[in-house]
N, C-alpha and C positions, 0 to 999 in steps of 0.2 A: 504493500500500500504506500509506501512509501513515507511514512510516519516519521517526524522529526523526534529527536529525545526531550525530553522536556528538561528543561534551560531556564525557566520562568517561573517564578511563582509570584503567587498577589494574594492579598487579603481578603479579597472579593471579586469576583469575576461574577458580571453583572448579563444577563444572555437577554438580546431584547433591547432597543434602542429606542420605542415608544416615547412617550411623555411620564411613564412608571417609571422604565429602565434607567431612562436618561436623568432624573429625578435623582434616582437613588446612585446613581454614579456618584453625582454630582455634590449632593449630601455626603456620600465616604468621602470624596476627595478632599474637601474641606474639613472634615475631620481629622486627616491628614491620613486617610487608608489608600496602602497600594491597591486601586482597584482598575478592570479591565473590562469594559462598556465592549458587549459583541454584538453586533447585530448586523442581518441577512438584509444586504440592499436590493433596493426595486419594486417593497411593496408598498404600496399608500393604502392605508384603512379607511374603509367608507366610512365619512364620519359629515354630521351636522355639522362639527366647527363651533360649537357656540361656548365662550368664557364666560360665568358672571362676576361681576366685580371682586370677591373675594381671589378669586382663581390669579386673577390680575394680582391684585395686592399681593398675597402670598406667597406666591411665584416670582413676584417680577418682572412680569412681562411688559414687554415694552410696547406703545403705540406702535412702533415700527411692525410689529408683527401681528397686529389684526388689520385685515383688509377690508373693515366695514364695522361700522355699529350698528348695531340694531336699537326703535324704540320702543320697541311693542311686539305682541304675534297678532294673528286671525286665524280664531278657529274658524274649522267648515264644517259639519255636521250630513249626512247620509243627505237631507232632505234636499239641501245646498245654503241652509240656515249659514249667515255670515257672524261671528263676534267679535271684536275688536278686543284686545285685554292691551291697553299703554302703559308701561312702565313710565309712572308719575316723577321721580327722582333719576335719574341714573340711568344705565345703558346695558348691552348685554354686547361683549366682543364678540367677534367672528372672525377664525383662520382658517385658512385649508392646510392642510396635513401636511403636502405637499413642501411644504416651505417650513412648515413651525417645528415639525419632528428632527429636519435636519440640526435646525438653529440651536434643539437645545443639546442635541448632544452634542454641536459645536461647544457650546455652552459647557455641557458637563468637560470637557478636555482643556476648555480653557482654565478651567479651576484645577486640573489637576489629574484627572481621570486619565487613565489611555483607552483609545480609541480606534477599534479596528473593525473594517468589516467583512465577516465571517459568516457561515452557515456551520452551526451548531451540530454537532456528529453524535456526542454521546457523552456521557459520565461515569465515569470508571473512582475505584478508589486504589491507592498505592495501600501498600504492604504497609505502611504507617496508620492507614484510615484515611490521608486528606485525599478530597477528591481531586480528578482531576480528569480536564474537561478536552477534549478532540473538538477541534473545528476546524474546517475548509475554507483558505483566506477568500476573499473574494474581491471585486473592486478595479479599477485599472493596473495597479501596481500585482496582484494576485499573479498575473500569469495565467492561462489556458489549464496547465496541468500543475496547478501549485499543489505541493504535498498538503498531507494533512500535519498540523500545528496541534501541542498538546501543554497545556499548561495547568499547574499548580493551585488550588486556594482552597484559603481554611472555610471558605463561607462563597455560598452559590445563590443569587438572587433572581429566580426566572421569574422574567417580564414577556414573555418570547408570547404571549397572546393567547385567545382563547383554546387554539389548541394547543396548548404549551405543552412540548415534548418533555422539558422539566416536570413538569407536573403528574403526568402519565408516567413517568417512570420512577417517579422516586416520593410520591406521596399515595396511600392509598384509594382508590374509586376515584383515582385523576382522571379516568376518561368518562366519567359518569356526571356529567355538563348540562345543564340547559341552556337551552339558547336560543335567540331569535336569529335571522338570519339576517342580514342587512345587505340591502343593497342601492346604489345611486350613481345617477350619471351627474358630472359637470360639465355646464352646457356656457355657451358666452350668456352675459346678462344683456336682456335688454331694456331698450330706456323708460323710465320710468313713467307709469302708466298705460304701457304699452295692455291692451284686452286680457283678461285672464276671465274665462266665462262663470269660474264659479267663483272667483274673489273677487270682478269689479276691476281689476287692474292691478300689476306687477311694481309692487313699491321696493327698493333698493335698502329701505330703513323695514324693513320690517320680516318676519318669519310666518309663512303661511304653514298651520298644521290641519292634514284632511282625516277627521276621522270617519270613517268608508270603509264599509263592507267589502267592498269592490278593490277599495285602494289597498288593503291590507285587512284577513278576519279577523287580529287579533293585537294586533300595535298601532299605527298610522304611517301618513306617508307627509313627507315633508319638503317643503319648499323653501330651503333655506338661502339669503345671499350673503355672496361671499365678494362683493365688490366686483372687479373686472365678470366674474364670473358666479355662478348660482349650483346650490345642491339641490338634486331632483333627487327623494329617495323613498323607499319604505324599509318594514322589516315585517319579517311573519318567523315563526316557528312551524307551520303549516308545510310539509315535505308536500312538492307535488306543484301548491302555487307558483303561477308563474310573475317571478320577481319582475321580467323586463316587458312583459304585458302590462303589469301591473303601472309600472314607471310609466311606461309611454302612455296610458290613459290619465296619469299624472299629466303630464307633461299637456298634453291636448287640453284637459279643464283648467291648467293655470297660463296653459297660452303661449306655451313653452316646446311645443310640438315642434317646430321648425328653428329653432335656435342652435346654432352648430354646437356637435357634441364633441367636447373637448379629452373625457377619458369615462373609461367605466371600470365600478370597484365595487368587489362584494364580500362579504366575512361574516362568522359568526358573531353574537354579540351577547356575553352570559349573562345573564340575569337574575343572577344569586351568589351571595358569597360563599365561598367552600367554607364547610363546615372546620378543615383544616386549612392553616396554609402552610407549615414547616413539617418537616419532616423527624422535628424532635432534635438533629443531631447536629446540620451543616445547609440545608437545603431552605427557600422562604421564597414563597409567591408575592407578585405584586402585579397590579392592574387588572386585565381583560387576565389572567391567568388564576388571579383568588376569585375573579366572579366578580369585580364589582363595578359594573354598569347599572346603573340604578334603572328597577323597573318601571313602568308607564311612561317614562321620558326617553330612557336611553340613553341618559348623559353617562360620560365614560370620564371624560378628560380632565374636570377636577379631582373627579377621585382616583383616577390613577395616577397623578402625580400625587396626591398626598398618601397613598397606601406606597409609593415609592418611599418619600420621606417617612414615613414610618417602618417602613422593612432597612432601610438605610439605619437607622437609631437603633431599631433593634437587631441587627448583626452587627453594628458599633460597641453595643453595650455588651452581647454574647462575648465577643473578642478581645474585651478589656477583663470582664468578668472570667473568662475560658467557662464559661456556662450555658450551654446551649439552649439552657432553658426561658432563656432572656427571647428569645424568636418567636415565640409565643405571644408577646406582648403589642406585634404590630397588629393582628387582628384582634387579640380583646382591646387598643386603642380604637381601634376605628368602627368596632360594632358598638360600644360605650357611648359616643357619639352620632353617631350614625345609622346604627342597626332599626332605630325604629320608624327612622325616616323609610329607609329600605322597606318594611316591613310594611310601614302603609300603602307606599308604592306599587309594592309587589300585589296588595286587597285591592286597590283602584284598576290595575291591570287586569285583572282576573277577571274581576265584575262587570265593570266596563264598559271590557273592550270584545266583549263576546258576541255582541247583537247589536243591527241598528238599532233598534229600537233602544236600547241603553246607550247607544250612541248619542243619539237623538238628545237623550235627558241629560247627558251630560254636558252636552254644548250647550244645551239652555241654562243648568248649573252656571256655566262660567260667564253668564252678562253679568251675575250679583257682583258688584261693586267692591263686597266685604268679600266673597273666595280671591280675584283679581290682586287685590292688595295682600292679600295673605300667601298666597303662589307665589307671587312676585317675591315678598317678602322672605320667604323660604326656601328660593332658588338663588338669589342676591345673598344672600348674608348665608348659607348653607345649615339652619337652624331652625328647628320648629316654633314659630312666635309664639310668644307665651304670656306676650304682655295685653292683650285683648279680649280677655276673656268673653265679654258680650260679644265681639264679629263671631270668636268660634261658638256660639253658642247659638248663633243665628244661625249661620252654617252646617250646625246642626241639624236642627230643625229641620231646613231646606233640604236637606238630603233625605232623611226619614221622610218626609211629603214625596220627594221622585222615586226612592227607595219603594216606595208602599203604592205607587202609582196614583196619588191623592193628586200632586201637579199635572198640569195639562202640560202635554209636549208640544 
């Protein structure tokens, strides 16, 4: 095979270049850990793109690297019922993949990280216990027939995605995944107000979401812009539907039917956190690999850069402590926090997103004023408001009325 000796070691060898990967690179290296960011070029994740301000802040990200803000969505409803929801304060960023995943693991190497790009082979452990990991360089510099490359580390953090070959091999029921499947075309944007039959016209500040039978049985399909250019997408967990029928009748109701298609991109997209993410010993999941794409929305890309920063601290802490036990602590962090947001998400998906008919009552749900501000409220700041007790109790209410079929649709 032509296997080099291993020459190398690191404290972390990070697999997966994402917004997780690159995250967690980025956090060892500033810790001041030898660590080694690998990741497979040439693919871009279908993804919405959307930051909310938190993601900005806490990250860092710079203007430079959103291609549009958004001020608002519209929801669509089966029926072709229209709703506006404005974001009263503040904004909601948007990137494409394309550009922002390089930038940060530029990012992660500038701090410190090494940075190479590889296809991931396999994990073996030496006669010592540490692992250590085979990958196939890859890249312009790689060569046609570049041997395979093998290196050293006390500590392995797969970011490598939803089908994370980390995960399947070295945690148990790693291939025992839900997922929806995603998929989207970007297409050039056109200018604004250009006809869009079921929203009235094509706005450049705003995100159209379709919830539709048609469009998808069981998530939605979205119309997101990304500045020069626009995301046409859905997702289903439904084997069988067809994803680029599905788009293209997308595309046709938002007006978008004839607009040159610039790339197409499709992936799974999990929708639940693994009940584990370490292995106990040396091994620790982050992003699309622990599951955590939050349900009914989809959003991926805050939380996988902060389950990055957190699997980062906690392989920081296992290797100052030599306790492996310390790996544990990135997902009881972020279920602590987060787990019940998830949990609600995952009841609203279910219910739903099953029937128009529940379609239907839930795009009427979101005219109320008080849900708008409270969504809002808990998508921008990543936090269930707690300071309003009368909105949530109105909201309440509201829901029990469509729940019991008391509201008219």
């Amino acid at each position: 095979m032509g296997t080099h000796t291993t020459t190398e070691s690191f404290d972390c060898v990070v697999v997966g270049g994402g917004p997780a990967g690159a995250t967690a690179a980025q956090r060892l290296a500033q810790e001041g850990r030898e660590v080694l960011l690998l990741d497979k070029p040439g693919k871009i994740k279908p993804c919405g793109g959307a930051i909310p301000p938190k993601a900005i802040n806490d990250f860092n990200i710079p203007d430079s690297q959103l291609v549009c803000k958004v001020a608002g969505a519209r929801v669509v409803s089966p029926k072709g019922r229209t709703v506006d929801m404005p974001i009263d304060d503040g904004f909601v960023g948007m990137v494409d993949r394309k550009d922002f995943d390089p930038w940060l693991r530029n990012r992660a190497a500038l701090m410190g990280a090494t940075y190479r790009e590889g296809a991931f082979q396999g994990l073996e452990r030496g006669k010592d216990g540490v692992p250590v990991l085979r990958y196939r360089p890859m890249g312009a510099d790689a060569g046609r027939n570049a041997p395979e490359v093998q290196v050293r580390a006390r500590m392995v953090i797969g970011a490598d995605g939803a089908n994370s070959q980390i995960r399947q091999s070295e945690l148990p029921d790693g291939d025992q995944v839900p997922y929806v499947f995603a998929y989207h075309e970007i297409v050039r944007s056109p200018d604004a107000g250009t006809p869009a039959p079921a929203t009235g016209g094509y706005d450049p500040g705003r995100c159209d979401v379709y919830y539709q039978g048609d469009i998808s049985p069981d998530f939605y399909g979205w119309v997101f812009p990304h500045g020069p250019c626009t995301s046409v997408g859905m997702g289903t967990a439904h084997k069988g539907f067809s994803l680029r029928g599905a788009t293209a009748d997308l595309r046709r109701k938002s007006g978008l039917a004839e607009a040159e298609t610039v790339r197409r991109e499709g992936a799974p997209l999990p929708l639940m956190p693994m009940k584990k993410w370490d292995n106990g010993r040396d091994v620790l999941l982050a992003g699309d690999a622990a599951g955590v794409v939050a349900p009914a929305s989809g959003e991926g890309i805050y939380y996988a850069m902060l389950t990055g920063e957190y699997a980062a601290d906690a392989v920081h802490e296992a290797l100052a402590a030599a306790d492996a036990k310390a790996l544990a602590g990135a997902r009881k962090r972020f279920m602590k926090t987060h787990g019940q947001v998830f949990w609600i998400l995952g009841m609203m998906q279910r219910y739903w997103y099953t029937t128009d008919r529940r379609r239907e009552r839930f795009v009427r749900i979101c005219q109320d004023r008080d849900v708008q501000r409270l969504t809002w409220d808990a998508y921008m700041n990543k936090e269930l408001v707690k300071a309003e007790p009368l909105a949530h109790a109105r909201i309440f209410w509201k829901n029990i009325f469509h729940l019991t079929g008391v509201a008219p649709v």
